[in-house]
N, C-alpha and C positions, 0 to 999 in steps of 0.2 A: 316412334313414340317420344312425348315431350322426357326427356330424361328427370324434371322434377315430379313427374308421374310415376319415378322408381327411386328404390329407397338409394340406389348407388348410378353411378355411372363407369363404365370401363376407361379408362385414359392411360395407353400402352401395358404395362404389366401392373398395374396398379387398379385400387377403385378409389370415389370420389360419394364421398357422400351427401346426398342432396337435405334438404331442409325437413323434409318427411322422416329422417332419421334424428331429429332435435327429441333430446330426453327435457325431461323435466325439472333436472337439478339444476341446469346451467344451459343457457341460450346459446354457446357455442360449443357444447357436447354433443354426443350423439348417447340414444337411449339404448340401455342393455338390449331389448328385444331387437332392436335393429343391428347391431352387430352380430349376434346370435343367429339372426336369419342370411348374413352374410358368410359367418362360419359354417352355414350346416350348406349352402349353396357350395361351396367354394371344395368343401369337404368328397362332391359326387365326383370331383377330379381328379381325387385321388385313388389308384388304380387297386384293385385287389385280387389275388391269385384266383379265389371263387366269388359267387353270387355272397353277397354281405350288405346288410345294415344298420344303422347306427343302435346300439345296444346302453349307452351310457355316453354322455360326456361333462366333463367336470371343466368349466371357466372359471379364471380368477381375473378380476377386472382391476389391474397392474394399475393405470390412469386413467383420467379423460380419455376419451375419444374423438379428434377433431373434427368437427362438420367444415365439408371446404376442400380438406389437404389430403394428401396421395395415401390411398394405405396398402404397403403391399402384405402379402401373407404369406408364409414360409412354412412346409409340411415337412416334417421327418418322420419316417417310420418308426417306430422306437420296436415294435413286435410284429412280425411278416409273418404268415401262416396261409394254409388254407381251411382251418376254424374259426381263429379270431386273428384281429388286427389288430393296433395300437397306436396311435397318432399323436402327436404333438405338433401344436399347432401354434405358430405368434404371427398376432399383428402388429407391424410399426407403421409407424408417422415420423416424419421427418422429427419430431421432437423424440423420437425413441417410442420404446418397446410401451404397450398400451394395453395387448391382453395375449394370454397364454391358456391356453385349451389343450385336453389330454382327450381323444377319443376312441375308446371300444367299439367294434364292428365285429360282429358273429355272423357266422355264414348262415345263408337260409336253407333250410331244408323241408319240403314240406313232408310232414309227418303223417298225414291224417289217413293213410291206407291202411295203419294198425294201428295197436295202441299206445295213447297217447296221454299225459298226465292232463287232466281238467285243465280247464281254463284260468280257474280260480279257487281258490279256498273258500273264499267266502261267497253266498247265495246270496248276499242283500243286491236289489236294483237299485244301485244305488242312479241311473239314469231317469230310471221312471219318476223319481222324487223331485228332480232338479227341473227350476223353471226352462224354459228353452229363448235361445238369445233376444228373440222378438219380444219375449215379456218383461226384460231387464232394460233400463237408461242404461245408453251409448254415454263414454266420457266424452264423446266429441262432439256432444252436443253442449257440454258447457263452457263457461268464457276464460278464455286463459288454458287451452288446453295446448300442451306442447305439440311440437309438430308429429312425431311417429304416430303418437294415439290421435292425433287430429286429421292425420292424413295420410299416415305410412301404415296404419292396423288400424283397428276398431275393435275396443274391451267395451264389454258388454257387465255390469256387477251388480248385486243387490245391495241395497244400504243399508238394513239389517241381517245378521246370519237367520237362516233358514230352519228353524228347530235345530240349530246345529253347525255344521262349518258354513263356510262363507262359499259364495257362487261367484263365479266369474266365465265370462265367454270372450273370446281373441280370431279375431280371423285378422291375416294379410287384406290389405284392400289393392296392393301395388304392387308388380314386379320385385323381386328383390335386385336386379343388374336390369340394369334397361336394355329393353331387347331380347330380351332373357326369360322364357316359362320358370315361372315359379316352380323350383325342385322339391318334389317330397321334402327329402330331407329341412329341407327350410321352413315345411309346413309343421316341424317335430319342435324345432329347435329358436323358431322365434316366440311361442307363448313361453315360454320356460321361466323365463326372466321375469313375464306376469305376474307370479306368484306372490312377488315380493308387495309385504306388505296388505297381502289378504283380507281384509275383514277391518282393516284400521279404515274410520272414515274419518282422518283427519288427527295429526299429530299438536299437540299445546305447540303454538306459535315460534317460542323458542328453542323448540327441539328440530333437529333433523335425524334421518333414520336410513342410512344409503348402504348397498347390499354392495362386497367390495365381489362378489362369487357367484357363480349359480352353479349347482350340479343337480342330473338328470337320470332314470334310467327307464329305458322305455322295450316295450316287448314287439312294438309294429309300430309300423306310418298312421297316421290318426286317415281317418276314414271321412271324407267334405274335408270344406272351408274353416268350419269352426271347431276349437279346441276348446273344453271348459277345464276349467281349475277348480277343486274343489278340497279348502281346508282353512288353515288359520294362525297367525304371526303370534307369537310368543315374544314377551321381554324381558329382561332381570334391569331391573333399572341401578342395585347396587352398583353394578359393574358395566354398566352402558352398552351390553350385547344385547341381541336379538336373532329372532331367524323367523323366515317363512317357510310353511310347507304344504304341500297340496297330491292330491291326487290329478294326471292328466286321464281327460273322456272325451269322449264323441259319441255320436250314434252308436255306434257298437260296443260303449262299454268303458271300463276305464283299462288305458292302452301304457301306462307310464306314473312316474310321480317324478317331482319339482321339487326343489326347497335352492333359500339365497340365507345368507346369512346378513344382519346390520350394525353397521357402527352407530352405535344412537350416540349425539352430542350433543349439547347446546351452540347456539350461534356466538 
């Protein structure tokens, strides 16, 4: 496989990230979801007493992320069980430490031969309402779109909210390691980053709105290709915060929620 056909490349104990992981803040960054999708890959190698999967995790996005240069990634257990786990996680780059991840892992068990607490609280479908990816504009059909959403994912959004929060659809189009089946896990944890910025179609010229975090917490593996997001960014302009937040769905349901938080600034 062409390696720029993957969001990374393996080179000895390290990855490399190819141009398909380019964010949209800056031409030599790489974009949250593409990191995201290399944490939650990186993450199935990490060993656990039982069957376990990702339950939460929470990034804070320390710096840039180089497109280009070596990133290695460093796990420590921080809580060993045979319930739940607890991970911490940091990426560096030869310029130093760049992002720090804390991950919950709970064992799987399936329950369903007795009884079992519902699915959900709430009876809305909320699927049945939501257009489906085919009937939403792709960003990567328009001009100027950065590399990840142009060629490492494909978000799928409406340009108006929908009687209500905002729609959005995310699938991987790439390998996340070249050579590499795309890992579950990396099918959870690269829309997540998504969220950010929801429902805004387009910020006043002199403002920027860049999410330094993302935290997640999800009940299963999303079910297909596509992940939707569904909700809506808030901002207090007095004091130049922000946050996005959303529900994660698929075919079966909503399986998760998403929120990033922003430093809103002028240039």
């Amino acid at each position: 496989m062409d390696e720029e056909q993957a969001l990374y490349r393996r080179e000895d104990d390290a990855f490399v990230g190819s141009n398909s992981t380019q964010s949209s803040w800056s031409p030599g960054a790489q974009a949250g979801g593409a990191v995201l999708a290399l944490l939650g890959h990186v993450l199935e190698d990490v060993p656990t007493l039982t069957p376990m999967s990702l339950s939460r995790m929470t990034v804070d996005l320390v710096r840039p992320v180089p497109i280009g240069e070596p990133l290695w990634i460093d796990h420590v257990v921080i809580r060993e069980g045979k319930i739940i786990q607890v991970v911490d996680s940091i990426v560096r780059s030869p310029r130093g430490e760049c992002v720090r991840a804390r991950t919950l892992r709970i064992r799987d068990e399936d329950l369903t031969d007795g009884d079992v607490p519902a699915s959900t609280t709430n009876d809305d479908d909320l699927i049945a309402a939501l257009p489906a990816p085919g009937d939403l504009p792709s960003t990567g059909d328009f001009a100027g779109v950065a590399g990840f959403l142009g060629s490492g994912a494909e978000l799928r959004r409406n340009a108006e909210p929908l009687d209500g929060p905002s729609v959005a659809w995310v699938r991987l189009r790439v390998p996340v390691v070249a050579g590499e089946a795309i890992r579950p896990t990396s099918r959870v944890t690269a829309p997540m980053d998504c969220v950010n910025l929801i429902g805004v179609n387009g910020l006043p010229v002199s403002t920027t709105a860049i999410n330094p975090d993302v935290s997640a917490h999800v009940v299963r593996p999303p079910v297909g290709q596509w992940v939707g997001l569904v909700g809506d960014t808030r901002f207090a302009g007095t004091i130049g915060h922000g946050f996005s937040m959303g529900m994660l769905v698929d075919a079966g349901g909503v399986f998760g929620a998403t929120s990033t938080s922003q430093v809103v600034q002028r240039h």
